[in-house]
Phi, psi and omega in degrees: 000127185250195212290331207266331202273005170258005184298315186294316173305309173315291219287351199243002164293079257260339175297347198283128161291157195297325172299330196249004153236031158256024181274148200269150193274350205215129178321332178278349190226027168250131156232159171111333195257057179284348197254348143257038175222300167011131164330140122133320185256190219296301160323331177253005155281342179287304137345309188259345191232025186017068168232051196278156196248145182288126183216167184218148199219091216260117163184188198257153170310175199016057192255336188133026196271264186335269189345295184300324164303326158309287172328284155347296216281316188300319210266353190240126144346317174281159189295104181256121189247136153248177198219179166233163158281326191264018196243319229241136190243216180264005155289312177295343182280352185263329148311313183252013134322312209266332162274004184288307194283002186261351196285305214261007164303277178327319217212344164070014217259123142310141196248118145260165194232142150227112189263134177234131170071053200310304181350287169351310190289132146299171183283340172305310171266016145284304136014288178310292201315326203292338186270335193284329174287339195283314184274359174104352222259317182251147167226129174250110177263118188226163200221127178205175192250338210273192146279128172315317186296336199241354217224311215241133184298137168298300201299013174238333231227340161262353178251032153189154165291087221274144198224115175268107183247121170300181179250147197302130183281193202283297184325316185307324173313297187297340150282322169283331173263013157278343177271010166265315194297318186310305188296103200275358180252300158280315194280217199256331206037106201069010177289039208252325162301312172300348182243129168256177210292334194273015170252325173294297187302300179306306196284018188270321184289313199270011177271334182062016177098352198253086163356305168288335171292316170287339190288336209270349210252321185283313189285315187330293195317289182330287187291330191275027199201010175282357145265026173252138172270008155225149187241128159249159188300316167336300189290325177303314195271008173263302165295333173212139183340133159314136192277167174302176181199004157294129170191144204322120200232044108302335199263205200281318180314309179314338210270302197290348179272329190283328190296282198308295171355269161328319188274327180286008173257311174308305183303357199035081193207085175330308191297313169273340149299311191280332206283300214280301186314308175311319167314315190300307177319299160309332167240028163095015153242172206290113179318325197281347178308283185312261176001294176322316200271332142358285177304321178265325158334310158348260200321320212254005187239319211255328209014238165324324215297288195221082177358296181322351230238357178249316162291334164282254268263346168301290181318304192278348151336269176324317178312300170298312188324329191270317188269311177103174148267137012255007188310332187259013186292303193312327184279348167301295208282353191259335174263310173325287221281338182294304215285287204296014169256342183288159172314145157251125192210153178230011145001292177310271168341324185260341170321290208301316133007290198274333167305323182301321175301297173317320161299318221254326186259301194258004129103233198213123185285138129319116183304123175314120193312339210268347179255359189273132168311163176225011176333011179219171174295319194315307171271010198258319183287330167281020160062038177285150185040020145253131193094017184264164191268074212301128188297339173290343165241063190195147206310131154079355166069051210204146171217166204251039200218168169295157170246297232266136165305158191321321193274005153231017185336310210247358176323160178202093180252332184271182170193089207288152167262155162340322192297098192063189205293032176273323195300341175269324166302313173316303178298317159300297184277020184262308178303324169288316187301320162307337171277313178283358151248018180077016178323000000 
């Protein structure tokens, strides 16, 4: 029996958390996701006229994935399963494949599946799903915290429709827990006088968007506080745990704190770099990561424009590498705050690019003889390294001649900027090019 087709027993179960007997039963009593739920759209006439289409359904915990799948199970004529991805391997998908097709031999009857935290299944047991959805035998409702794009096989992920729901904004919260106080049959009932509205606001801010945190937090209080007839935030903040800021880092967020990291660096801004480098920090991931990407920022946001900007972060490497955590903390943010105050030039970063290109399209040049070493006669007789110029004997230490095979002489890939000390490199190297080419 899975969760949904036991909803009505679960409900008369007086042990059931408060989050889970409160999930609204009906597209009308989902809040926050109005813009898939809404009179009209695509999701909910697909609901309402029971034609649902294979979909994955992308969002942060408790915004209302399960739930909405709860609906879906309520609202359709077809055989609706559910499965968990952390419960489940690839025998059950072939169990219920197998009976899909005996469903719909027998009974004319549709299967829909719904895999929660689909992410999870590997790609071999993403696989089982791709010929059967492809052919109808299945309609897949899949739920996932992770992006789609990095978690779930493309060949999968084209064959259903991704419906992306955000965290609940502060009003939605504050709608779902003033509807659990009201409610007296599921919810908490008449609890709604012990809390004032500024104890609703707070447990609506430390939910982080997530509907099951706030709902399970609104119960802690309540009951660990049920001979006071008014709960303040004080009692609110005794009763349920600091939240946690561990969160997987593998998955997408890590991807998305180090991007804001880097761009708040590029973009120069101290202040949201160190903002984002804390976050990170706080939530358990690994410093020495952060430090690589420093090092290659260095080189790939600032390079020439200012030398330095690669020996701090090498220097604050070495530092944590010495001090450890937290003591090695102070050399991240001091290399932080250095690297996004620094000049900016990617100058380096497109040389190297446009060198790459070139090469990769016309393929490997012949060293030019005159740069070519010579150490044997043989080669001194094919006239390697005749007419080269050694530069130490020539004004200013500069000599005149090509380095670049013949078919690229006048090629140019780096292009220093105005910024910081590049601005001088520039200015130097604009002076050779006039010499070697009579500019």
């Amino acid at each position: 029996m899975d969760l949904f087709e036991s909803h009505n027993d679960l409900n008369k179960s007086p042990g059931r958390p408060l989050a889970d007997r409160m999930r609204p039963k009906s597209l009308d009593e989902l809040v926050g996701q109005e813009n898939l739920t809404a009179r009209g759209s695509l999701l909910q006439k697909a609901i309402e006229d029971d034609r649902l289409f294979s979909i994955i359904l992308w969002g942060p915990p408790g915004c209302g994935k399960t739930t909405l799948a709860g609906i879906i199970a309520n609202e359709t004529k077809s055989e609706f399963v559910q499965i968990s991805a952390v419960l489940s391997g690839v025998k059950d998908i072939r169990r219920i494949i197998e009976q899909a097709k005996e469903r719909r031999a027998l009974y004319k009857k549709r299967t829909i599946l719904f895999v929660d935290e689909i992410h999870r299944f590997n790609k071999a047991q993403q696989d089982a799903f791709l010929f059967h959805v492809e052919k109808g035998l299945i309609t897949l409702v899949g739920a996932t915290t992770e992006n789609p794009s990095f978690e779930i096989i493309p060949a999968l992920v084209s064959r259903c429709r991704v419906f992306t729901l955000k965290s609940l904004d502060h009003k939605s919260v504050l709608t779902v827990l003033k509807r659990a106080l009201a409610d007296s049959v599921n919810g908490l009932g008449c609890q709604a006088e012990r809390l004032s509205p500024d104890v609703l606001d707070h447990i609506a801010n430390v939910c982080d968007g997530d509907a099951r945190i706030a709902l399970t937090n609104l119960e802690t209080a309540v009951l660990h506080f049920r001979q006071k007839d008014q709960i303040d935030i004080k009692d609110v903040e005794t009763a349920i745990e600091k939240k946690s800021l561990l969160y997987d880092k593998a998955g997408e967020e890590h991807f998305n704190l180090i991007s804001a990291f880097i761009k708040s660096m590029r973009g120069s801004d101290p202040d949201a770099a160190i903002y984002w480098l804390e976050r990170m920090l706080m939530a358990g991931d690994d410093p020495i990561y952060m430090l690589r990407r420093m090092i290659r920022f260095a080189s790939e946001d600032i390079g020439i424009a200012d030398p330095g900007a690669l020996t701090m972060a090498l220097n604050a490497s070495e530092s944590f590498r010495m001090l450890g955590h937290p003591e090695g903390d102070i050399a991240l943010f001091q290399a932080a705050i250095y690297l996004a105050t620094a000049p900016k030039s990617n100058a380096v970063y497109m040389a190297h690019k446009q060198v790459k290109k070139l090469i990769q399209e016309k393929g490997y040049s012949p060293v030019p003889l005159h740069i070519r070493n010579a150490p044997t006669k043989l080669m001194k007789d094919l006239n390697y390294s005749k007419g080269y110029k050694y530069a130490h004997d020539y004004k200013d230490g500069y000599a005149v001649q090509s380095y670049l095979p013949h078919d690229l002489e006048i090629q140019r890939f780096y292009h220093p900027t105005d910024r910081g000390y590049e601005k001088s490199v520039k200015q130097r190297l604009e002076s050779w090019i006039k010499l070697k080419y009579h500019f």
